[in-house]
C-alpha positions as CSV (number, residue, x, y, z in Angstrom):
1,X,26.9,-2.4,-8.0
2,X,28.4,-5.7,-8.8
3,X,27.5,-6.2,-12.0
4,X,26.3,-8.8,-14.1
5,X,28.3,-11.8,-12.0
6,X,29.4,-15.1,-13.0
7,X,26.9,-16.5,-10.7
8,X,24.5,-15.1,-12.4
9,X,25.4,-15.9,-15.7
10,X,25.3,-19.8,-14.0
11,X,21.4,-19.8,-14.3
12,X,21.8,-19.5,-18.3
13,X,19.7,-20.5,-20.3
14,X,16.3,-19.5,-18.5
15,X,14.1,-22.2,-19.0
16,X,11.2,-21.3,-16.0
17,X,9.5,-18.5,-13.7
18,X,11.4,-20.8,-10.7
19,X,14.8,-19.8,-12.7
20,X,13.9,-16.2,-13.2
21,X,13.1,-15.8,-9.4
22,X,16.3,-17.6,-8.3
23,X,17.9,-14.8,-10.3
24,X,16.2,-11.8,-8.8
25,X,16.6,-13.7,-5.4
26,X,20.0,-13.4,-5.8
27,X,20.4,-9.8,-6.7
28,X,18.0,-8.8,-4.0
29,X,20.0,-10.6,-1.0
30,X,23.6,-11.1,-2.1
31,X,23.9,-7.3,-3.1
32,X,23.6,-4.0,-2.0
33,X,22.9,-3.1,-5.1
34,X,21.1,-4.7,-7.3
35,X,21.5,-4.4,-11.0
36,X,18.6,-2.6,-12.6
37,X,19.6,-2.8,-15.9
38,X,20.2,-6.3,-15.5
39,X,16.8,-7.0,-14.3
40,X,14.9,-4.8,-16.4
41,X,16.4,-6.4,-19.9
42,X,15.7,-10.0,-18.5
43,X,12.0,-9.5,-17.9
44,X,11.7,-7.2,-20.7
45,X,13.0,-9.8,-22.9
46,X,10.3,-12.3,-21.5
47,X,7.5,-10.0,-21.4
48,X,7.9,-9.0,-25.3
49,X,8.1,-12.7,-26.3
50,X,5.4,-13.8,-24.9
51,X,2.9,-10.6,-25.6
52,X,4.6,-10.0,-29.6
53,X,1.8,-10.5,-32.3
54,X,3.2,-13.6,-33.4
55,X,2.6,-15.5,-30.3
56,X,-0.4,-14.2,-29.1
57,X,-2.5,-16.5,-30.8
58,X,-0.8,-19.0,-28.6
59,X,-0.9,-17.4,-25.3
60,X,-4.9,-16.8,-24.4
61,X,-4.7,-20.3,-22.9
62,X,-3.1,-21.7,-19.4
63,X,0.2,-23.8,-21.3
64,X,0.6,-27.6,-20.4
65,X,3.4,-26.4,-17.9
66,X,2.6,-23.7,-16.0
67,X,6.6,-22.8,-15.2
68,X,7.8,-23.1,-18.3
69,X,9.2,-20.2,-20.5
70,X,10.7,-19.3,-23.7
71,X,14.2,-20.2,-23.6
72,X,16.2,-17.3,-23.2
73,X,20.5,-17.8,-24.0
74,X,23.2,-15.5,-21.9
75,X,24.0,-14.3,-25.5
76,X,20.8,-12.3,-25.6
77,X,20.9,-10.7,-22.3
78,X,25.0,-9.9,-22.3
79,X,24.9,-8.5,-25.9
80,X,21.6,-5.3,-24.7
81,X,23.5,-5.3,-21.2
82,X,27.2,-4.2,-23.0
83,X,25.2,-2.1,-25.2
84,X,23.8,0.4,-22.5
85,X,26.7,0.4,-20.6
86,X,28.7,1.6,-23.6
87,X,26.0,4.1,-24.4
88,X,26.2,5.5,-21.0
89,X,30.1,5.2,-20.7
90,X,30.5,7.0,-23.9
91,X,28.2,9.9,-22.8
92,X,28.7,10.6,-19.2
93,X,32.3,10.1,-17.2
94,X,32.2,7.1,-15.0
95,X,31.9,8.6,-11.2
96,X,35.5,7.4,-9.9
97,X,35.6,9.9,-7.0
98,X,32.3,8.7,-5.7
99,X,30.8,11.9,-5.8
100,X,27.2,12.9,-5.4
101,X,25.0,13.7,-8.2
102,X,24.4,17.1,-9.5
103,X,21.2,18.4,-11.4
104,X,23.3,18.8,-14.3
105,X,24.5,15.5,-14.2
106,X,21.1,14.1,-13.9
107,X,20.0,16.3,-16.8
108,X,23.3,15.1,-18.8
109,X,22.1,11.9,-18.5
110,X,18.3,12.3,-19.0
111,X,19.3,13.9,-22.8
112,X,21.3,10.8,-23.6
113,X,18.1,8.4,-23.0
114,X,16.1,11.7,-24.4
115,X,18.1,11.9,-27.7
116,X,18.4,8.6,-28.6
117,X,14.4,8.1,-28.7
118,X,12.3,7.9,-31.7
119,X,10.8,11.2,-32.0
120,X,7.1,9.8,-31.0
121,X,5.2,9.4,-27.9
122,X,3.8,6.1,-26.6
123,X,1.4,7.2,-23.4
124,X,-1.0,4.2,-24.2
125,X,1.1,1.8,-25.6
126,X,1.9,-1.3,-24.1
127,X,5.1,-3.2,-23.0
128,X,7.2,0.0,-23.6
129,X,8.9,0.3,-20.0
130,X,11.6,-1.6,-20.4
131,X,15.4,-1.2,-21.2
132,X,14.4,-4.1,-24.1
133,X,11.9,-1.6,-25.5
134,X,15.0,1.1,-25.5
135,X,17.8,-1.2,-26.8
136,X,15.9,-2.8,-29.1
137,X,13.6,-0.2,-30.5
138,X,14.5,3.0,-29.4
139,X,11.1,3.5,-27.6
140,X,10.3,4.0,-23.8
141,X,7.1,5.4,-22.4
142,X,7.1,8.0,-19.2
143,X,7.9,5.4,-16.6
144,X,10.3,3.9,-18.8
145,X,12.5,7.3,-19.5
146,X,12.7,7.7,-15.6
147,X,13.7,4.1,-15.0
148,X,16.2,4.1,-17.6
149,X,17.6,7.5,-16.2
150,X,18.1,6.0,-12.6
151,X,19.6,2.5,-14.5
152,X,21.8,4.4,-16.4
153,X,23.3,6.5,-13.4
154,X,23.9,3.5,-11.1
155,X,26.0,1.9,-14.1
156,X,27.8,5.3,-14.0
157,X,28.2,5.1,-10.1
158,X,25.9,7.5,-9.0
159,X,24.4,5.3,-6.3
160,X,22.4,8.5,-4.9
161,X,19.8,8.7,-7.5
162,X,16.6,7.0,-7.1
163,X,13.6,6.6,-8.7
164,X,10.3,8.8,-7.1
165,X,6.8,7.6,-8.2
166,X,3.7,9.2,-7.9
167,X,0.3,7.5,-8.8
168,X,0.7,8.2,-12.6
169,X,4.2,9.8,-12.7
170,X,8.0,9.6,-12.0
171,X,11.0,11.8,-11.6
172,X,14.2,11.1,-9.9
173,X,15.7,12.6,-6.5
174,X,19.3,12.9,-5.8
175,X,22.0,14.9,-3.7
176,X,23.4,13.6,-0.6
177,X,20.7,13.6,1.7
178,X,18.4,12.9,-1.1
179,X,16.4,16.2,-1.2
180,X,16.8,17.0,-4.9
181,X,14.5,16.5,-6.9
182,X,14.5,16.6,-11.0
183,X,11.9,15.8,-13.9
184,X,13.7,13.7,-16.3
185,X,10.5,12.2,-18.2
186,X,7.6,13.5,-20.2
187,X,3.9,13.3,-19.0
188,X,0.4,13.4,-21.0
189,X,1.2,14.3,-24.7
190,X,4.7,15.0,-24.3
191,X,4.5,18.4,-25.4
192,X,5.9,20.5,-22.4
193,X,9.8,19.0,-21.8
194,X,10.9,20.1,-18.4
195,X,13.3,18.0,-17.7
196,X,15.9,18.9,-15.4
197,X,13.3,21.1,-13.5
198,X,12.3,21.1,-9.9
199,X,9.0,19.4,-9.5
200,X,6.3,20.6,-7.4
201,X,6.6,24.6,-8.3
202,X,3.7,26.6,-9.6
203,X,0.3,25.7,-9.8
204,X,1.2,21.8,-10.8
205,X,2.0,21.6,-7.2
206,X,-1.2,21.0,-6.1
207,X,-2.4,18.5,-8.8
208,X,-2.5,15.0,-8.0
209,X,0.2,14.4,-9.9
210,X,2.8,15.4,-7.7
211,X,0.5,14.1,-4.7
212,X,1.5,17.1,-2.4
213,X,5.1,16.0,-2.4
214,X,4.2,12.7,-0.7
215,X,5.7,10.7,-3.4
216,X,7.0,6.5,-2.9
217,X,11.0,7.4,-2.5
218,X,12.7,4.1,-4.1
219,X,15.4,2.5,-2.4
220,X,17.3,0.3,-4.7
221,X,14.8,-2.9,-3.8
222,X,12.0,-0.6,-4.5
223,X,13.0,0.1,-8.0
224,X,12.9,-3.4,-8.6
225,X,9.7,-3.5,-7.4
226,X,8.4,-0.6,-9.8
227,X,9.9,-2.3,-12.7
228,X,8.5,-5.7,-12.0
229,X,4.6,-3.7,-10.9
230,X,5.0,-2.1,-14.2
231,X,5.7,-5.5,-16.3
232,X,2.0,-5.2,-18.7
233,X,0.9,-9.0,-19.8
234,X,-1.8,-8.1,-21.7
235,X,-2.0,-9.5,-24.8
236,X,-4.9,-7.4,-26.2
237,X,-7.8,-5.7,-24.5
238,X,-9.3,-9.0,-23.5
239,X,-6.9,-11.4,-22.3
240,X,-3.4,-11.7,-21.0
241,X,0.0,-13.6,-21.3
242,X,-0.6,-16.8,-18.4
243,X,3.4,-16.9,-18.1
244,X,3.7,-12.5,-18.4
245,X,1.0,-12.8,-15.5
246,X,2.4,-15.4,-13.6
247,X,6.1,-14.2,-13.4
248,X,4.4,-10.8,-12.3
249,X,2.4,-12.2,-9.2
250,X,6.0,-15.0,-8.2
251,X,7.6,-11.9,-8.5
252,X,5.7,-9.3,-6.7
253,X,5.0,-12.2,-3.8
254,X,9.4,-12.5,-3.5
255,X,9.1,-8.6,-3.1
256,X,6.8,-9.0,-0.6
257,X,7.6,-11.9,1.4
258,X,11.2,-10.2,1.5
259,X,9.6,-6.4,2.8
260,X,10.2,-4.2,0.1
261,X,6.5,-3.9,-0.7
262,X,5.3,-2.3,2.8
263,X,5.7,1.8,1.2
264,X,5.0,0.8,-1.9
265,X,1.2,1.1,-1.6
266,X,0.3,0.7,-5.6
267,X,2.6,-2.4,-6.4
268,X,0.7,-4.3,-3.5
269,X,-2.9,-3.3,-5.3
270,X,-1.4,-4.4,-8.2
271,X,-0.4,-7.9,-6.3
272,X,-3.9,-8.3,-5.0
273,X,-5.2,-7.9,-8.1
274,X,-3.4,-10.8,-9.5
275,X,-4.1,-12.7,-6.4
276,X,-8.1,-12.0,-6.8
277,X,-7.9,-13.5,-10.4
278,X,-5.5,-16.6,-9.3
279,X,-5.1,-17.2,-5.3
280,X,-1.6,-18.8,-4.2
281,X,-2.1,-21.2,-1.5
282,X,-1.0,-20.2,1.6
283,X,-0.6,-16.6,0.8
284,X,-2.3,-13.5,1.9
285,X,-5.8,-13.3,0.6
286,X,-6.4,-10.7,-2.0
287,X,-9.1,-8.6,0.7
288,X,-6.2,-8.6,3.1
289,X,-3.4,-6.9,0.5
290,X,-5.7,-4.3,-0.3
291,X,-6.7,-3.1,3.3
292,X,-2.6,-3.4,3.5
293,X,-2.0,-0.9,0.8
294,X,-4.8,1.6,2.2
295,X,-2.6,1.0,5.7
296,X,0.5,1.9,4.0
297,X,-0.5,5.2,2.2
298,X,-2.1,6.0,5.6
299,X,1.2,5.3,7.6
300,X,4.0,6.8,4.8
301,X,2.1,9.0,2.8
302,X,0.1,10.9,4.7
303,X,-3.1,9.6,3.2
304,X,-2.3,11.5,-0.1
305,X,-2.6,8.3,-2.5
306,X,-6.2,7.6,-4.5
307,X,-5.3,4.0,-6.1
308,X,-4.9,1.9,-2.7
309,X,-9.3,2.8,-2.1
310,X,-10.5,2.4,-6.3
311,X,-8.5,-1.2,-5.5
312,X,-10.4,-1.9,-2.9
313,X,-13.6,-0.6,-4.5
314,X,-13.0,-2.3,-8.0
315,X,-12.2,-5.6,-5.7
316,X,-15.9,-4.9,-3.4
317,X,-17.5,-4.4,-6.7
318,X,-16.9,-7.2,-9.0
319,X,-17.6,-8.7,-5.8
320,X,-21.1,-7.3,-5.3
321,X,-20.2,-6.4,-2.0
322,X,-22.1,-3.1,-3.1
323,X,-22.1,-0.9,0.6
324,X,-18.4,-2.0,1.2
325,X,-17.6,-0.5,-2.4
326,X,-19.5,3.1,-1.8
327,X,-17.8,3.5,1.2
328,X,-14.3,2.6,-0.2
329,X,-15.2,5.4,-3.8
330,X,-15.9,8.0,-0.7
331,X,-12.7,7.3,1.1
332,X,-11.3,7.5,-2.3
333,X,-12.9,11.5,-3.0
334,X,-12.1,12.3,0.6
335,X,-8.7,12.0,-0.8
336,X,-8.8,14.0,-4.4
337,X,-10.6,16.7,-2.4
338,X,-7.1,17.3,-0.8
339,X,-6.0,18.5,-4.7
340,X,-6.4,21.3,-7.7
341,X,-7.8,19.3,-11.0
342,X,-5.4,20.4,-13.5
343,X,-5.3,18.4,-17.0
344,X,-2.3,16.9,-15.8
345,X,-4.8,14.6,-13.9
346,X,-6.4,12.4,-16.8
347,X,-5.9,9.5,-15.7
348,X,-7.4,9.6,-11.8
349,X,-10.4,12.1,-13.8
350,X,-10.9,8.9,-15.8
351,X,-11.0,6.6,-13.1
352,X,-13.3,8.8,-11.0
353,X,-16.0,9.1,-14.2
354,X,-15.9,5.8,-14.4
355,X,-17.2,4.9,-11.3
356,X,-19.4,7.7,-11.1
357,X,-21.1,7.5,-14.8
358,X,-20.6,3.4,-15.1
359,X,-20.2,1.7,-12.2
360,X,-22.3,2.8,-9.5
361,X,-25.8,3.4,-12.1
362,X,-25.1,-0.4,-12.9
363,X,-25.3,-1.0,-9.1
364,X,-28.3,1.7,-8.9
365,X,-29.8,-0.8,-12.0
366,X,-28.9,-4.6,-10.5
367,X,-30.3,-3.2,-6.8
368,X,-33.9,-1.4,-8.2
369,X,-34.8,-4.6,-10.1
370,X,-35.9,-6.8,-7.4
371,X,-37.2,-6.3,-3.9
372,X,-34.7,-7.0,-1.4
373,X,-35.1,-5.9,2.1
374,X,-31.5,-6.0,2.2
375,X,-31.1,-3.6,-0.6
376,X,-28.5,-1.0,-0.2
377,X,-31.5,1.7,-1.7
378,X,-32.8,0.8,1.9
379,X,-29.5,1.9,3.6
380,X,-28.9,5.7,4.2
381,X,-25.0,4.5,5.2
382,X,-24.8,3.9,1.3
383,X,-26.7,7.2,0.5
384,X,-24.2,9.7,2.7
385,X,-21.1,7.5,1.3
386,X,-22.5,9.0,-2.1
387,X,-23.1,12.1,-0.8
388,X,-19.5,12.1,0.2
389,X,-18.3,10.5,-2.8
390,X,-19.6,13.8,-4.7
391,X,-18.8,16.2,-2.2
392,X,-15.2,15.0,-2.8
393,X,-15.1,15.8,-6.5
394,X,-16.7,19.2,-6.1
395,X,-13.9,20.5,-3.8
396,X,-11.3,18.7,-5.8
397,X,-13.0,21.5,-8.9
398,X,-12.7,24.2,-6.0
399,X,-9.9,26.0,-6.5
400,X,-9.4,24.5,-10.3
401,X,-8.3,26.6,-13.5
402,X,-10.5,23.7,-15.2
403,X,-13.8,23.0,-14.3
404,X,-14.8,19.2,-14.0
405,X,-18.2,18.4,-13.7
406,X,-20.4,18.9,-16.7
407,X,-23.5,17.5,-17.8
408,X,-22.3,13.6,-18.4
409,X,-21.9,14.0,-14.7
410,X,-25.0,15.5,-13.5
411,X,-27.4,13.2,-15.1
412,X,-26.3,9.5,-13.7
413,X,-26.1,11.9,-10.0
414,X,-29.5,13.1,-10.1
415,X,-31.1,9.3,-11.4
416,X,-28.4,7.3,-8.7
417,X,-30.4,9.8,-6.1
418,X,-33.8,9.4,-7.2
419,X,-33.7,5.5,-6.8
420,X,-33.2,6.4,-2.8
421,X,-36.8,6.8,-1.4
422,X,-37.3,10.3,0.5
423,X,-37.2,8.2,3.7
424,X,-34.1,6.6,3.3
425,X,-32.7,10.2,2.7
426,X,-34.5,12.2,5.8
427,X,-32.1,9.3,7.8
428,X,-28.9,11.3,6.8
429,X,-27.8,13.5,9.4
430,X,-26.2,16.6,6.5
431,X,-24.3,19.0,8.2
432,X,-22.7,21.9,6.7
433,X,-18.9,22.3,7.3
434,X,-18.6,26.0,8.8
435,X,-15.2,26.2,9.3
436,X,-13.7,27.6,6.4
437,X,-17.0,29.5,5.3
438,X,-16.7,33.5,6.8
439,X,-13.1,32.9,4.9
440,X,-14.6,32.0,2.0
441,X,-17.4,34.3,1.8
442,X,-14.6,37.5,2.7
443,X,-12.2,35.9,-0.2
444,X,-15.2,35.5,-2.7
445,X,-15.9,39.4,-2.5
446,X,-12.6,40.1,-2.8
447,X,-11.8,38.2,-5.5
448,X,-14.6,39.0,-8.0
449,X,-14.0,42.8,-6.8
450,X,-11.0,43.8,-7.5
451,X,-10.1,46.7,-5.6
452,X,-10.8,45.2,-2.3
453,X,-8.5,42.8,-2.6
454,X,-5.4,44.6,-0.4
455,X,-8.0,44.2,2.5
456,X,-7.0,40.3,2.5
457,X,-3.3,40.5,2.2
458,X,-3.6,43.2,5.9
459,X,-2.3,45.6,3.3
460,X,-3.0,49.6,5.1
461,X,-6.8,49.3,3.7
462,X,-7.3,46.8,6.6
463,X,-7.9,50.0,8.8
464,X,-10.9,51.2,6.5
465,X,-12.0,47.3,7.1
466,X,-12.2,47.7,10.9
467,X,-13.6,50.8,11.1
468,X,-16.4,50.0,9.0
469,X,-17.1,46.8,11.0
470,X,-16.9,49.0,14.2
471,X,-19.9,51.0,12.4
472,X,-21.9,48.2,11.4
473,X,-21.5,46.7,15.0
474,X,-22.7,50.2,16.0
475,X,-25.5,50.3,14.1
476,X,-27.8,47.9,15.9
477,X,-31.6,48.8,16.0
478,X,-34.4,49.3,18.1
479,X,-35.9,45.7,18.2
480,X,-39.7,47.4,17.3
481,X,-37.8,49.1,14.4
482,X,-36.0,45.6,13.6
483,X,-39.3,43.4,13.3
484,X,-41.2,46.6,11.2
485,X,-38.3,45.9,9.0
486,X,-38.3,42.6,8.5
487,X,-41.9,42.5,7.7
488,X,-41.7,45.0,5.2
489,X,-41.1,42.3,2.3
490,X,-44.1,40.2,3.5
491,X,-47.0,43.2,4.3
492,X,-48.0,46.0,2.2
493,X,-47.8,49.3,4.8
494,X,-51.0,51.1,6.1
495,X,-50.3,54.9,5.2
496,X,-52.6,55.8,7.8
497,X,-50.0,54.7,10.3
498,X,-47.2,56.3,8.7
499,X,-48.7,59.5,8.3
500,X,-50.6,59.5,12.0
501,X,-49.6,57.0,13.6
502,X,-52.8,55.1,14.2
503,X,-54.2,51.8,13.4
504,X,-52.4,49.0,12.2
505,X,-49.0,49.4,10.9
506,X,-49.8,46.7,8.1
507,X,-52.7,46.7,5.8
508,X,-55.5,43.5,7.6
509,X,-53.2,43.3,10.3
510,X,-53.8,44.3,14.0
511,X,-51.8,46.1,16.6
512,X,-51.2,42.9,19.0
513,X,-49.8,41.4,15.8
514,X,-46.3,43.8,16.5
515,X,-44.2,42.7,19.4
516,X,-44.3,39.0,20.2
517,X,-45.4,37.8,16.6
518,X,-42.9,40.0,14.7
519,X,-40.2,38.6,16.6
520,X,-41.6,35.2,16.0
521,X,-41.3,36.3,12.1
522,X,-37.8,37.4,12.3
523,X,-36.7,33.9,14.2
524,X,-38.4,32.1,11.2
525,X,-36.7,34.2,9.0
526,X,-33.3,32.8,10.5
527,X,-34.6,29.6,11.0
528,X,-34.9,29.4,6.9
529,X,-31.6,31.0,6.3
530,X,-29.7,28.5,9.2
531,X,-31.6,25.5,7.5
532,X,-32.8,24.3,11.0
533,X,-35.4,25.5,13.7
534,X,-33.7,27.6,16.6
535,X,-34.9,26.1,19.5
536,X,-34.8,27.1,23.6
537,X,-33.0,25.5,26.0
538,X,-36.3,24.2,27.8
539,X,-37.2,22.3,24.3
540,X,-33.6,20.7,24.4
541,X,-34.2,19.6,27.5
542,X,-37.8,18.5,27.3
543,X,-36.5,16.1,24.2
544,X,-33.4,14.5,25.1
545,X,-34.8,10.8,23.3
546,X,-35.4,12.8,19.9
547,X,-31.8,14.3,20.2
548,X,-30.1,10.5,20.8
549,X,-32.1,9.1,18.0
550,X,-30.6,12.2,15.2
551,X,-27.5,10.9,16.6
552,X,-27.8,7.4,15.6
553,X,-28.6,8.5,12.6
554,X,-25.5,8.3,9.7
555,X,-23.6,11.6,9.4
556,X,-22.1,13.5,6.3
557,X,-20.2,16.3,6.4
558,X,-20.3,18.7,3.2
559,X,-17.3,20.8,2.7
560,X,-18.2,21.5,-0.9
561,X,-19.6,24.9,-1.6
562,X,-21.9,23.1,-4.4
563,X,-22.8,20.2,-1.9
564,X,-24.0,22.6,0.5
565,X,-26.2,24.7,-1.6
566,X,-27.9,21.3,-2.7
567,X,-28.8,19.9,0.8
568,X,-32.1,21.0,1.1
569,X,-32.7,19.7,-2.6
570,X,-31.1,16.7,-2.2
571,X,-33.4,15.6,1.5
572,X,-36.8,17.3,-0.2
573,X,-39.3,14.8,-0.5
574,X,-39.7,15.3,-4.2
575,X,-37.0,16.0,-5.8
576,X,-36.0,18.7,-8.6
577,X,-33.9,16.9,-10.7
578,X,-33.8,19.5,-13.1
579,X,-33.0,22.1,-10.1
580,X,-29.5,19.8,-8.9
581,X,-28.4,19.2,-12.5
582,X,-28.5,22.6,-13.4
583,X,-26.5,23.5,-10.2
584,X,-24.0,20.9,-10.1
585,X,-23.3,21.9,-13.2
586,X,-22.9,25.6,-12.3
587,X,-19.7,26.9,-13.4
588,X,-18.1,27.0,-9.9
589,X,-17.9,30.6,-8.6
590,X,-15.8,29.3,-5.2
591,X,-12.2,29.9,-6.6
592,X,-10.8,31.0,-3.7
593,X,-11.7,28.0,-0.7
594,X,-8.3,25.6,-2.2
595,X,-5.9,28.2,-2.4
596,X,-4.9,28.1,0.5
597,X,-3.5,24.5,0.5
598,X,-0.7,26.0,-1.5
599,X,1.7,28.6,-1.0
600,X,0.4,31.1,-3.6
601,X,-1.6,33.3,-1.3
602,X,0.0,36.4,-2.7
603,X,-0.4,36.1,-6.2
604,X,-3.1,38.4,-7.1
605,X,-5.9,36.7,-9.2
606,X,-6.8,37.0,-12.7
607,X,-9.9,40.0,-12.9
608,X,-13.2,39.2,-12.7
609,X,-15.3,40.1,-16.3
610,X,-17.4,42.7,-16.1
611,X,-21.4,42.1,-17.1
């Protein structure tokens, strides 16, 4: 790290944005390293002067010149920049042999940030992420404890810690090829301190906040990305800083325009949102950045990341490009299905009630008053993308200690669906997801009885297991016996047949009725339990046009145990509302499906209450 250089100290006092980029410019391509803390006090000075109580009467409107800024003197920034380099030279031992970072180390230097905070939490609070906030006030919220952490070991010349981000978190990683990983930072209420832990054990693992280890891994460039996407202009709930906002987007678009935005899928939603409220000329349009970040979670990350689709969504819908914006909230849950809700995930639960309870009834509201032909109630595309949306959440409460749905969410469901005539439904091809289901079903008995569950683990009961499947494979019936059997449930028997064997064997039935029709009544009988007619290979053949149209026909697949157990409710031509809500809002029984994406197969499950 070079340090805080004479040339830079040439560009004092800032007067502009152009001024504050020429600075970052500088310590982005005429150093390896640039200087974190450095950057972080120089915005954060900016940022709180322009967003303090005092000026934000004076802020709500665009100022006379747009590049102008409060003047801000080389006094200022050297006196905070000698200040945490003295705390963290005082603290730690400066790294003179170049060595890599250890967890202690890393922990060392997390309690020095830790300590010298005031002993409250800021989760919501604004403008609290910088090394200003720190020097100045003693305050830093979760992303500011982390970033401070990785600033404070660079000045110490540990060049191998970096900053890791996940969609609503941050931890550090370290070591020589950069495999460690520690917590460093608090999350929610700040209750639980497990700093200097290794992230991603236990059941937390497969919450969305640790995104199934597919964090962003900073380089130094990167960090200065995070701290510039993290710069907050808001002056209140309603309006923002115009300079906070407009340093924010020059910034971002140096980032960009220099490639250290490409795996940084969040800080380029965060530029297209800024570029959707006040387009640069020239400059890659605002639709365009989003389907970039979707691309870049896709191509780094595995497709683990929500944010990059609700961008997209939030951009289709203020747009009232309504379809676009279901289909982008689907793509959205076909992520979160991938993860365990765990209260860890407030933020992304917010974020998918919102959409659910607010913003798709207000679409459900503008598109049923008036008549449109080009209504998207007319579109069964916009029906299975809400089909799927819902699908997503359910699985994402498979698997959960905490259940998710409730009420709140059941009712805006069932009226969304209702506004879709029964037409519009019968159009959606629902298929039922098979592939995990003889699992399931096995794991389900197992786990609500108790002493079965060796037989899933191959334990020596497996044996007993075969053998009785071997008997039950056995046991197959005479086909007479079979149809007598099957309608037993629907006829009342004739005693005369039982006791001499003549007549009918059913009470106003006849004895032709037997062979042909009983088997008819047993293939009805699957043909209600498979949820589709069985039909012979001559009918397939004789209808090869009906078979093309179902497949022109829109597709969903349901991988939710809930989702499935409602398709027949959810395509009926009338529906029970009361029948869905009460279901969706089931406590969910399938505890077992999501267990599998972790590696806790072995732990042997809590017992099931006894009725």
């Amino acid at each position: 790290m070079a340090g805080f250089r004479d040339i830079d100290k040439a560009l004092f006092p800032i007067k502009n944005i152009n001024t504050v980029l020429q600075l970052f410019r500088q310590q982005l391509e005429d150093t390896c390293e640039p200087d974190l803390a450095l950057l972080s006090i120089v915005v954060g000075i900016i940022e709180n002067s322009l967003t303090s109580r005092s000026n934000a009467a004076l802020q709500v409107y665009e100022p006379f010149e747009q590049n102008s800024l409060p003047l801000l003197e080389l006094d200022a920034v050297e006196t905070l920049y000698d200040k945490f380099q003295n705390i963290m030279n005082t603290a730690v031992n400066i790294n003179k042999s170049k060595s890599f970072a250890t967890r202690d180390l890393v922990k060392r230097v997390s309690d020095v940030i830790w300590n010298s905070l005031t002993r409250s939490y800021y989760k919501d609070r604004a403008h609290l992420q910088s090394l200003y906030s720190y020097l100045t006030g003693s305050k830093l919220d979760c992303f500011g404890v982390a970033f401070a952490v990785v600033a404070g070991c660079q000045t110490l010349g540990y060049n191998d810690v970096h900053l890791a981000l996940s969609e609503d978190h941050a931890w550090v990683v370290f070591g020589e090829h950069g495999t460690e990983n520690a917590e460093v930072t608090w999350h929610g209420k700040g209750n639980e301190d497990k700093r200097g832990q290794e992230i991603g054990k236990g059941v937390s693992s497969r919450s969305w906040l640790y995104v199934n280890n597919k964090p962003v891994i900073c380089t130094r460039q990167m960090e200065v990305a995070a701290l510039v996407s993290a710069i907050n202009p808001s002056l209140n709930s309603t309006h923002d800083a115009y300079e906070v906002s407009l340093l924010q987007q020059e910034l971002l678009w140096l980032l960009y325009d220099l490639g250290h935005l490409k795996k940084y899928p969040m800080a380029i939603g965060n530029l297209g949102d800024l570029e959707e409220i006040s387009s640069k000329e020239g400059k890659v349009p605002c639709k365009t950045l989003f389907e970039e970040a979707i691309v870049s979670a896709r191509r780094y990350y595995n497709n683990q990341h929500v944010y990059p689709y609700t961008y997209q969504g939030g951009y289709f819908y203020r747009n009232k490009m309504y379809k676009e914006a279901f289909e982008s909230w689907a793509n959205a849950s076909d992520v979160i299905r991938l993860y365990n809700y765990s209260r860890d995930d407030e933020e992304i639960y917010k974020e998918f009630l919102e959409i659910a309870n607010e913003l798709i009834p207000h679409i459900m509201k503008v598109e049923s008053s008036g008549f449109s032909a080009n209504t998207i109630l007319k579109k069964p595309e916009c029906f299975a993308n809400l089909l799927r949306f819902y699908d997503g959440i359910c699985q994402w409460e498979e698997g959960s200690a905490t259940p998710v749905l409730h009420i709140g969410w059941a009712k805006p469901l069932v009226n969304t669906i209702s506004k879709f005539d029964a037409d519009v439904r019968a159009q959606v091809n629902i298929v039922c997801d098979k592939s995990g289901e003889e699992k399931f079903s096995k794991k389900n008995g197992s786990y609500f009885n108790n002493n079965n569950y060796d037989k899933e683990n191959g334990s020596h009961n497996s044996d007993a297991s075969k053998s009785n499947e071997t008997d039950i494979s056995a046991g197959n019936f005479h086909p007479s016996l079979e149809a007598l059997t099957a309608a037993c449930s629907e006829k009342i028997l004739n005693p005369e047949y039982l006791l001499q064997g003549d007549g009918s064997p059913f009470v106003g039935g006849d004895d032709g009725a037997s062979g042909k029709d009983k088997q008819n009544s047993i293939n009805e009988s699957k043909e209600q339990q498979n949820g589709k007619p069985s039909t012979s290979k001559e009918e397939l053949e004789a209808k090869p046009e009906e078979n093309e149209q179902v497949d022109n026909r829109p597709t969903i697949i349901l991988r939710s145990q809930k989702m499935k157990q409602l398709k027949d409710l959810l395509l009926a031509e009338k529906l029970n509302t009361h029948a869905i809500s009460l279901h969706l809002t089931a406590q969910s029984q399938v505890q077992i499906g999501k267990k599998a994406r972790g590696d806790t197969d072995n732990v042997r499950p809590k017992r099931a209450r006894r009725d």
